[in-house]
N, C-alpha and C positions, 0 to 999 in steps of 0.2 A: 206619665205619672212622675211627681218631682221627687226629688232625693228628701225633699221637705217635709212632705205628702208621708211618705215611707218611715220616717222618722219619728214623726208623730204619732204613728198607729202604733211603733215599736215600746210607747213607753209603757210602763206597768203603772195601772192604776185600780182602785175598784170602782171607781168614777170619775166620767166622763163628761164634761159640759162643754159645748161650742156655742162661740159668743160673735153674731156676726149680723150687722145692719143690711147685708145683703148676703143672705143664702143661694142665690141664682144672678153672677153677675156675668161671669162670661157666659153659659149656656146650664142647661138642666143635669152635665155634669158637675157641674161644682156642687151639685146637690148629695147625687154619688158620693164623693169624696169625704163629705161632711159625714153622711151615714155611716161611713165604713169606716172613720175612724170613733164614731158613738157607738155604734153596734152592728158592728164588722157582719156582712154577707147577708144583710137583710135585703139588702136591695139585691142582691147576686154579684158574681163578678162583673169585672169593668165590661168585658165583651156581651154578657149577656142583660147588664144595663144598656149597653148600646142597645141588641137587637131589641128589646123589652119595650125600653121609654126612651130613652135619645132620638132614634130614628124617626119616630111615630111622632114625637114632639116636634122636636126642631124643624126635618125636614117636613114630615105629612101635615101638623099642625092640626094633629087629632084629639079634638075636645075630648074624646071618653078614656084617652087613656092619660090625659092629663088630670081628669077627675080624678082615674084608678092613682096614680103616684100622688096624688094633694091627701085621697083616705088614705094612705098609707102610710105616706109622714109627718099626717097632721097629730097624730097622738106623741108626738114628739118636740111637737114646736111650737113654741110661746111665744108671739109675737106682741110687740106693743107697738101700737104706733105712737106721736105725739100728735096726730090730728085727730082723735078719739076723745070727743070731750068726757068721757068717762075717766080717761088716764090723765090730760093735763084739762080739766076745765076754762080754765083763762088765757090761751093761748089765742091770740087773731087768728084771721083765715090769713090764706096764704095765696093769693090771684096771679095764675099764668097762664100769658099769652103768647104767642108769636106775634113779630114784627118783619112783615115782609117787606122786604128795599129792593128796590131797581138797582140795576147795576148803570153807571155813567157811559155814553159812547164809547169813550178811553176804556173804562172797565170789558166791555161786552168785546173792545177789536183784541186787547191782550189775553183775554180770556179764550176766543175763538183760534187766538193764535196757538196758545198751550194744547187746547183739544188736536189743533192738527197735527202736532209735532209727535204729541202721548199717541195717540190713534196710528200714525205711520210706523210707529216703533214697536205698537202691542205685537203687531202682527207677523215680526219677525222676531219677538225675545220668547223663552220659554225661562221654567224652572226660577232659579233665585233671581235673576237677572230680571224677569218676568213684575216679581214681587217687588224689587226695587223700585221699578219704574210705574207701578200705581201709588205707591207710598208717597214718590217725589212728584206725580202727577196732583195726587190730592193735597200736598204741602203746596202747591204751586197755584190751585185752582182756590185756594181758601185764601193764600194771601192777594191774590185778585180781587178777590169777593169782597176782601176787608176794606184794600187800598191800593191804588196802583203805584205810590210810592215804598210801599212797605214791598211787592213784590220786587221792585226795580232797584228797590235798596240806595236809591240816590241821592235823594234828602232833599231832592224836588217839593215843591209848592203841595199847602196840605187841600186847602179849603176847594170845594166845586167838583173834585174828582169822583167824588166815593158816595154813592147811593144808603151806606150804611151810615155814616157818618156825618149824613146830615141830618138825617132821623135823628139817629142821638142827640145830637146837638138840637135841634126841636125840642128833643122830648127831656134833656136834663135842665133846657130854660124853663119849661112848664115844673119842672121839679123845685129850681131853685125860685119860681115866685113864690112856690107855697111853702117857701122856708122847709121844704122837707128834706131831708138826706139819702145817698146813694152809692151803691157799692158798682163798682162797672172793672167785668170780669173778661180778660182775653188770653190766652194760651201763649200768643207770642208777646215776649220782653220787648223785641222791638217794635211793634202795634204800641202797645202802651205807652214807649216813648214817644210816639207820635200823637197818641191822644194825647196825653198830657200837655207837650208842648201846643197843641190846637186849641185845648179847652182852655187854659191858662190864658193864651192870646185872645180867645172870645168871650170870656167871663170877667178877664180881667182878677180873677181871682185863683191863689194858689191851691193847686192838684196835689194831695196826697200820693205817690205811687210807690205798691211794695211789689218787691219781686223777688227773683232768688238771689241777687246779688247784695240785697239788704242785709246790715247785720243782726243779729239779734235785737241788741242794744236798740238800735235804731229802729228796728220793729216794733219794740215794745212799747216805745215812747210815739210812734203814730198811733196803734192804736187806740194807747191812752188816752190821748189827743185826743180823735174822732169821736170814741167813747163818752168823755167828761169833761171838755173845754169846748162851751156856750160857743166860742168863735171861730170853735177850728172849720178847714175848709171843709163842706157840705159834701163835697166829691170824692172817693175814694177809688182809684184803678190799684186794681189787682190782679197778679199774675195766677192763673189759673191753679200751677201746681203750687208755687210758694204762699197762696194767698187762701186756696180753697176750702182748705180745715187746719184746727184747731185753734181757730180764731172767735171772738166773741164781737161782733159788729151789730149790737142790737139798735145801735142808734140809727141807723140806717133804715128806710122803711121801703128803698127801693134797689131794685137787684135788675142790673144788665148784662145779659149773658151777648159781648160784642160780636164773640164768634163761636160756633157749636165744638162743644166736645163730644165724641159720640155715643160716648159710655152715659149714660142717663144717672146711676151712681157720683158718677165725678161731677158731673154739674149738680147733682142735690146738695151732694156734699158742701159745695161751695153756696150756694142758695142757701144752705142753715147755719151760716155765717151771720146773717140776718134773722131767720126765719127759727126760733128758740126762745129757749124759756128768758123772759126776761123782756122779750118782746112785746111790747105795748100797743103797738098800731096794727093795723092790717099792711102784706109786706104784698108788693106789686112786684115781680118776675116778669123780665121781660127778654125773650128769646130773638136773636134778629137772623132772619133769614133774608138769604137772595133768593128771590122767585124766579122759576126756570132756569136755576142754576141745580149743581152736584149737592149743594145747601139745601135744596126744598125737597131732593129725593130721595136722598141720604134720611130725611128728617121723615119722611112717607113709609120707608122700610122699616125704621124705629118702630113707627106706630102700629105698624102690622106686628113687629116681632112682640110687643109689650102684652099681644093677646097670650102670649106662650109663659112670659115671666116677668116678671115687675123690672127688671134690669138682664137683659138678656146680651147684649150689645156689650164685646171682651172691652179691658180698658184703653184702647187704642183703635186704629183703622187696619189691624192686622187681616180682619175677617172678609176685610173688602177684597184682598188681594185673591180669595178662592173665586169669587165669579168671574165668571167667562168672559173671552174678548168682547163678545157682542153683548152684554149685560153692564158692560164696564161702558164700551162706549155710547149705549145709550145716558148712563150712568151720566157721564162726562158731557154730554150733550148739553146745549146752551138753545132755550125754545125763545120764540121769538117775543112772551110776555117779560122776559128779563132786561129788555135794553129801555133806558127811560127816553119818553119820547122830547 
């Protein structure tokens, strides 16, 4: 429990309202949390919400007592969505898919190589040390997945390497025959220097890119750009965190998410950069995954956890670090439909 958390329940009020686009992001306690500071020991204490509904939820993945907590705190919560044509009528649909990439030979042998190194080492770390080394295994197996110059960090040759990157580049040529526009989203600042300089050399045409190093100033006048100037460039890269929200990208009708963030949360967020009032077309999301990579089973567990809470998945890869050696290293596993023939 945070100092935060404790603070907020402290203040004197005769009314209480919480205001939150996600009531369950990291797990079915931040639901707890919520309650107890609206109306303190309805749910019970922390420990007897664990045994209650925590356990049975999270772990057992028990439909009837996830009923029992949804009667319980539905006379409390008011939800609106914006894809409810009763609440915004004229708003597009919203079309998402996954895009699954091969990984390059180059891809699958640096890849293979990280797995052995992470795998030799699980088996003798424990405690923080333990947690360390899945966090930089998973930083290490996703910059593979993107690029094998973004892992090597060399400034090596872009084109032919990257299973994911040439999907894109396919799929943003078919975007820019149809004069349409695109927001194209990645986590790391140095990924998006490399797209940038890739699309820029194959388009022939200048790449908008915002990141966190951008100033305001200079923010505000790209997305003005993108927004309301007829000729600005069609493409947009954005930095996951700096670029994600409170942004207004309605000109755009298409959204690429180049590499997964795990939190389901943080990729909407950034997806209704596009996908908002104001929006005119129907918006196309497009998810890129490596198939038979930590990318496609990573993305399998998501889908099983979503039966428990619409965003259940905390805002990072913290939750990865609780499973076991042998859950991790299947995890970590590389199957033989990931290498392009």
């Amino acid at each position: 429990e945070t100092k935060q958390a404790r603070a907020a329940r402290a203040l004197r009020a005769d009314c209480r309202i919480a205001l939150t686009g996600t009531p369950v992001e990291n797990n079915v306690g931040d639901l707890w949390s919520i309650m107890e500071f609206l109306n303190p020991g309805f749910l019970g204490t922390q420990g007897e919400f664990k045994r209650r509904f925590f356990l049975p939820i999270q772990v057992d993945r028990d439909p009837a007592t996830t009923e029992r907590l949804k009667r319980l705190t539905g006379p409390f919560l008011l939800r609106r969505l914006k894809t409810d044509k009763t609440i915004i009528a004229d708003l597009p649909d919203k079309l998402e898919m996954k895009v699954f990439c091969p990984l390059t030979k180059e891809q699958a042998s640096l890849y293979a190589a990280v797995v052995k190194d992470a795998g030799d080492a699980l088996d003798e770390s424990t405690g923080i040390q333990r947690k360390g080394l899945v966090l930089a295994t998973l930083m290490k197996l996703k910059q593979v997945c993107n690029h094998p110059a973004q892992f090597l960090g060399d400034n090596s040759a872009i084109p032919g390497r990257s299973g994911k990157l040439a999907r894109l580049t396919e799929m943003l040529e078919e975007v820019l025959a149809a004069h349409d526009r695109a927001l194209v989203f990645t986590q790391f600042t140095e990924m998006g220097g490399l797209l940038r300089r890739h699309l820029q050399e194959t388009f022939g045409r200048e790449v908008l890119f915002l990141h966190g190093g951008v100033a305001k100033k200079q923010r505000d006048q790209m997305v003005e750009r993108f927004q309301s100037d007829g000729d600005a460039p069609p493409v947009f890269l954005l930095s996951l965190k700096a670029g994600g929200t409170g942004l207004n990208l309605t000109r755009a009708n298409h959204v690429f998410h180049f590499d997964r963030w795990w939190n389901p949360a943080v990729e909407n967020q950034a997806t209704d950069r596009a996908f908002r009032i104001g929006q005119t077309r129907n918006v196309q999301v497009h998810k890129f995954l490596c198939q038979g990579t930590l990318e496609e089973k990573i993305d399998e567990m998501i889908e099983r956890k979503k039966e428990i809470a619409a965003n259940v998945v905390g805002a990072g890869e913290g939750w990865l670090t609780e499973l076991s050696t042998a859950e991790l290293k299947d995890l970590f596993a590389l199957r033989a439909e990931a290498v392009q023939e």
